[in-house]
N, C-alpha and C positions, 0 to 999 in steps of 0.2 A: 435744385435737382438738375441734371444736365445729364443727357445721351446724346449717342452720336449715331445718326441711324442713314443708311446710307447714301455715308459721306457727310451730311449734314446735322449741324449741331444743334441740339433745339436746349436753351438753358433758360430757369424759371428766373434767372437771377436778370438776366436782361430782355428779356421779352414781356411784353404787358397783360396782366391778367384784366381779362371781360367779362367771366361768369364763373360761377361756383356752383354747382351739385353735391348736395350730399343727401344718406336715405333716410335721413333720421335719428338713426343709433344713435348712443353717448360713446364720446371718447372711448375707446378699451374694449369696446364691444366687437367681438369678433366678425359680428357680421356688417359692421359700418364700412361704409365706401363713400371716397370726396374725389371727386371729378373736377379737376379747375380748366377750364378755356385759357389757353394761352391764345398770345398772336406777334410774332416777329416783328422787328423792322422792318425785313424781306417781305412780310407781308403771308407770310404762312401760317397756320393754325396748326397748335396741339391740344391734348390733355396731359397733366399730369394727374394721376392717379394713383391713389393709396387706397387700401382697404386691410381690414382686418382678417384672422386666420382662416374665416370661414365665408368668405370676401372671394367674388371673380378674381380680384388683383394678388392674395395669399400666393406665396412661393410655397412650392410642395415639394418636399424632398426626403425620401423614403417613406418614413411611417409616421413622418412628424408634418403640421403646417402654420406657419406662421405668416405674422402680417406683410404685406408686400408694397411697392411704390414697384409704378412705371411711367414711361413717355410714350404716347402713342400720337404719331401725325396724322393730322387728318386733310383728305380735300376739302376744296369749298363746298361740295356736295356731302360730307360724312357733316363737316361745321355746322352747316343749315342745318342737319338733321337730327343734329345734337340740340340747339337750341330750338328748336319746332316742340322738341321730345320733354325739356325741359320751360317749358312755357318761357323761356329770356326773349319776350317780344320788340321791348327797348332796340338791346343787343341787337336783336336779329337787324331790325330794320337799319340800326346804325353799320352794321356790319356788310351788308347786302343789299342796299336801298333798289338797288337796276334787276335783281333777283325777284320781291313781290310787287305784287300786284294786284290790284282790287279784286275781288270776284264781283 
């Protein structure tokens, strides 16, 4: 999957996946969502994200709603918050090490 958002291209096909989200659902389930962590060469963070009809990600259009994919960029601060949000404590610290910090 590949967007270009502005000005800047974010493609799943050359950037590295670090984490996967998804809610449970089976396959086909309208209400399943897969969230994946990308991370550029450049050193940027996305998602790409799919979900079913009845899915945040579903495209809606008129009276109808089916399943949808998107790319969404994120800062280093959405990043963190994503893996925080999804327990990827590995990730986190490999991804952020000068970020945590003992309590």
């Amino acid at each position: 999957m590949q967007a270009i958002i502005n000005s800047k291209r974010y493609d799943t096909d050359t950037a590295t996946e670090i984490a996967e989200y998804d809610n449970g659902f089976n396959s086909g389930d309208f209400h399943l969502v897969v969230e994946r962590l990308y991370k550029t060469d450049k050193g940027a963070y996305f998602l790409a994200c799919s979900g079913g009809a009845l899915s945040k990600y579903a495209n809606i259009g008129g009276n109808y709603r089916i399943e949808g994919k998107q790319i969404r960029p994120l800062s280093n601060y959405e990043t963190i918050q994503w893996l925080e949000k999804h327990v990827e404590t590995d990730v986190l610290n490999q991804q952020f090490p000068d970020k945590i910090e003992d309590a």
